[in-house]
C-alpha positions as CSV (number, residue, x, y, z in Angstrom):
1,X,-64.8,39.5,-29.8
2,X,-64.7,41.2,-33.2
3,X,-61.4,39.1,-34.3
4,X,-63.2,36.2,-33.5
5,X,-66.4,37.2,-36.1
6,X,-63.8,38.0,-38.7
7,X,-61.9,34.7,-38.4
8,X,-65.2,32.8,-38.3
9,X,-66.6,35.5,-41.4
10,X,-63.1,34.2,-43.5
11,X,-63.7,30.9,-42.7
12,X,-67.6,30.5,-43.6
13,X,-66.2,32.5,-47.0
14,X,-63.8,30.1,-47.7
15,X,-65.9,27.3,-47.3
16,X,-68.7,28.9,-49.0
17,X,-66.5,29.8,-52.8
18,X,-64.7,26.0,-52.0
19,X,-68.6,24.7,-52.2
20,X,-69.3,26.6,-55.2
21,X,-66.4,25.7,-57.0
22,X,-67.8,21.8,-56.4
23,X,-71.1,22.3,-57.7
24,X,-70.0,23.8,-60.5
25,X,-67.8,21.1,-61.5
26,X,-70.6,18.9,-60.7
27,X,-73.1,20.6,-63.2
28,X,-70.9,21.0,-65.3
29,X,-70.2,16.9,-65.5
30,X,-74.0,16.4,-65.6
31,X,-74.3,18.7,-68.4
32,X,-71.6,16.7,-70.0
33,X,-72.9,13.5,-69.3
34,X,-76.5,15.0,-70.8
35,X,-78.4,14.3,-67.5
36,X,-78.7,17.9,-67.3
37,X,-79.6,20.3,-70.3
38,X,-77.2,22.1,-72.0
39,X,-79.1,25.8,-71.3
40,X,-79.3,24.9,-67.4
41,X,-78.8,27.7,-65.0
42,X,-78.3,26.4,-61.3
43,X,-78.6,30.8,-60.5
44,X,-75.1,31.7,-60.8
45,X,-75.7,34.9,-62.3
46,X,-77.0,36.0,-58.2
């Protein structure tokens, strides 16, 4: 039962950086396109 939590635990992980990775991109495009302000923190400092 445990090897099951740790498979699920790597794949909620994976899924989480993957989603991060994409919002970053994405802020960073809105910043580019000035839609967003240059000094805009979406938290990433947490």
């Amino acid at each position: 039962m445990e090897t099951i939590g740790f498979i699920f635990g790597l794949a909620g992980a994976a899924l989480g950086i993957m989603a991060h990775k994409r919002m970053s991109a994405l802020e960073a495009k809105l910043k580019e396109l000035k839609i967003l302000e240059e000094d805009y923190s979406s938290g990433e400092g947490i």
